[in-house]
C-alpha positions, 0 to 999 in steps of 0.5 A: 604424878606418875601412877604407882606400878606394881607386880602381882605373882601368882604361882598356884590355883590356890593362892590365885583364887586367894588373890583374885579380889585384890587383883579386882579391886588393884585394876578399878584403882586410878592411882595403881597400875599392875602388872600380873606375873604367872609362874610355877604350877600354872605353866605345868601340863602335869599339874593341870596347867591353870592358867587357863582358869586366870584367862577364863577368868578375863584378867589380862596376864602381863608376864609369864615366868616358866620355872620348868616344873618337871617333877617333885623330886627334891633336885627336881623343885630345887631346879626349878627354883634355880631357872625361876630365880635367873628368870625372875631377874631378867624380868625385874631388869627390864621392868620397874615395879614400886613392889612385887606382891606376894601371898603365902610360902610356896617355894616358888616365892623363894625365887622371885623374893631372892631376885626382888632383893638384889634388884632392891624392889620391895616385897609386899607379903601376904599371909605372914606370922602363919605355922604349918609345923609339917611342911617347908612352907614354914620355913619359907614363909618366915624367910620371906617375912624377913625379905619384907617390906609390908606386911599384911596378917589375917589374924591378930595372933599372926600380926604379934609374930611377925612384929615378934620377927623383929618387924616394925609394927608401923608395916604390919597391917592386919587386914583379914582374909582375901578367902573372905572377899572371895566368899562374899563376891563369888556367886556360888552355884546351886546345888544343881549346879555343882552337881552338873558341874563336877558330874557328882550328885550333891544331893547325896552326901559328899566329902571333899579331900584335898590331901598334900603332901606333909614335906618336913615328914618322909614320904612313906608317913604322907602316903600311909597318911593317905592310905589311911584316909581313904580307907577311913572313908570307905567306911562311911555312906560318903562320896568322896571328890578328891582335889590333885595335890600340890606341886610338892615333894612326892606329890606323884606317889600320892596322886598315884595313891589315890588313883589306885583307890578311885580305880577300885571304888569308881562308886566312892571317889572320884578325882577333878584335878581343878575345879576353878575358884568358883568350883572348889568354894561351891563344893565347900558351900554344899558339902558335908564335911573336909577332910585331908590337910589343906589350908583351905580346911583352915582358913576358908571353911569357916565361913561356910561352918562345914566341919573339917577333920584335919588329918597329920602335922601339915596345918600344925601351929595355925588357928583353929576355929570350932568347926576344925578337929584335928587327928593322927592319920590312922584310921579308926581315929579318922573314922571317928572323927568323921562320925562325930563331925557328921553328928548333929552335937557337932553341927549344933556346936559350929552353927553360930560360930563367929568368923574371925577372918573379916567381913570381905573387905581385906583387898580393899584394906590393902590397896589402901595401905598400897595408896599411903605408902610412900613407895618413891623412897625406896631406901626407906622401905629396903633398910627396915632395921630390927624392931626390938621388943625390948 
């Protein structure tokens, strides 16, 4: 019996790191065969081209896909989404795969999941039944759920929504978090380590920002939001590490806004456009606290129990663990929430939370579902049907 082949697409250094251990695990199977595709952000000198960071990693790149990421205009994402959507094409013309594996609800998906379809190649998603009220990633991530075959939810809540999407509870897997896997097998550095890492002295206190920008907002609210952070920041004892933002409308007019500040206060912020996996979750491990709007901020920092104050509408709808406190993007109600994160009560408060999100063994639960699954008849899984709640 032939083995079962599939295609992995990793578009960002986020989702990247999040697939990371379900690559590892797919290429020590005997009965799978993957091909890993690269595309978007990845390709781009503008937003650090991280594809580096896969090959440091020694995981062999099967395929390139340049989407040709030129800006974050709206035109411009809509571009690039037209060029990854005729080249994604060409890519399933000449090769088969029993079904792309995908993670999360970047608009690069929209290209490779549009083609999937019309070359009838099952899709295999990642992170469904999730809300991000403050960005258009909800929207695609709710499409995508629909384009579909399989379906593998972190939390139980995420589960109900998509089998609530007219999803048959039969495809939907819950198997945790792949950040948790991440958590478990990432040897982390040191204290000393990360401080020579990222040229910051850990021994102090650091906050790490990672803002991005809030697209369902105008871009003027997404750059006042990030005015009012770092203003907010400036006001405390903390030294700030900023992450780039990511590949999204109006990413440049933030990322330009934050350099204006880093030029003014070289003593208070410092910028480190990609830290790799291991670099970001060891800052996250020896920070004191998160601060800006990522998803990380929610799905990965409770297992570290650092305090995180989310900052706007970006992360609305999604579930909150007792270390996450939420705020408007105005200063003085920044500044508190960082005083009462950094407050013993609140570090007493998350201490013994519980981790909802596994125990870091969500890729092998998802090569096994991929083992079972009778991916020869393809009709089956193509013609889902509407699950129907009543």
């Amino acid at each position: 019996m032939r083995k079962k082949r599939f295609a992995v697409i990793t578009g960002t250094r986020a989702e990247y790191g999040l697939l990371y251990p379900l690559i590892q695990e797919i290429n020590k199977d005997t009965e799978i065969d993957m091909d890993l595709i690269v595309t978007g952000s990845h390709l781009a000198e503008s937003y650090g081209k991280t594809i580096s960071f896969i090959e440091s990693d020694g995981i062999k790149i099967d395929h390139t896909v340049d989407m040709e990421i030129q800006g974050d205009k709206e035109t411009e994402i809509c571009s690039s989404i037209a060029i990854g959507l005729e080249k994604f094409s060409d890519t399933l013309e000449r090769y088969s795969f029993d079904g792309l594996i995908i993670l999360g609800d970047r608009y690069e998906l929209l290209a490779v999941c549009t083609a999937a379809i019309i070359h009838r190649v099952p899709i295999i998603h990642i992170n469904g039944g999730e809300v991000t009220e403050g960005a258009i990633d909800d929207a695609i991530r709710h499409a995508i759920t629909k384009m579909a075959s399989i379906h593998f939810p972190s939390l139980n809540i995420y589960k109900k929504r998509i089998i609530q999407m007219g999803e048959n509870p039969k495809r939907v897997h819950l198997v945790g978090s792949l950040a948790m896997d991440n958590m478990k097998n990432i040897n982390l550095m040191t204290q000393e380590e990360i401080s020579e890492y990222t040229k910051i002295n850990f021994a102090k206190k650091v906050a790490l920002m990672t803002y991005h920008p809030v697209t369902l907002n105008s871009l003027e609210e997404s750059t006042k939001e990030v005015q009012e952070i770092m203003e907010a920041l400036l006001e405390t004892d903390l030294i700030t590490l900023i992450t780039m933002p990511n590949a999204d409308a109006g990413s440049q007019k933030i990322y330009n806004k934050m350099l204006d500040y880093i030029e003014k206060n070289s003593n208070k912020f410092y910028l480190r456009n990609n830290l790799g996996q291991r670099g970001y979750l060891s800052v996250m491990k020896h920070a004191k606290l998160m601060i800006g709007n990522s998803s990380s901020g929610i799905g990965e920092s409770p297992y570290f129990k650092i305090g995180v104050v989310n900052v706007g509408e970006r992360q609305k709808g999604r579930f909150r663990t007792p270390n996450i406190v939420d705020c408007q993007g105005h200063k003085q109600d920044i500044l508190n929430n960082i005083k009462w994160v950094l407050s013993e009560e609140f570090q007493q408060k998350v201490k013994n939370m519980q981790n909802p999100y596994g125990e870091g063994d969500t890729a092998k639960k998802i090569v096994q579902v991929l083992r079972q699954t009778d991916f020869r008849n393809k009709e089956a899984l193509l013609k889902k049907g509407f699950y129907d709640l009543i």
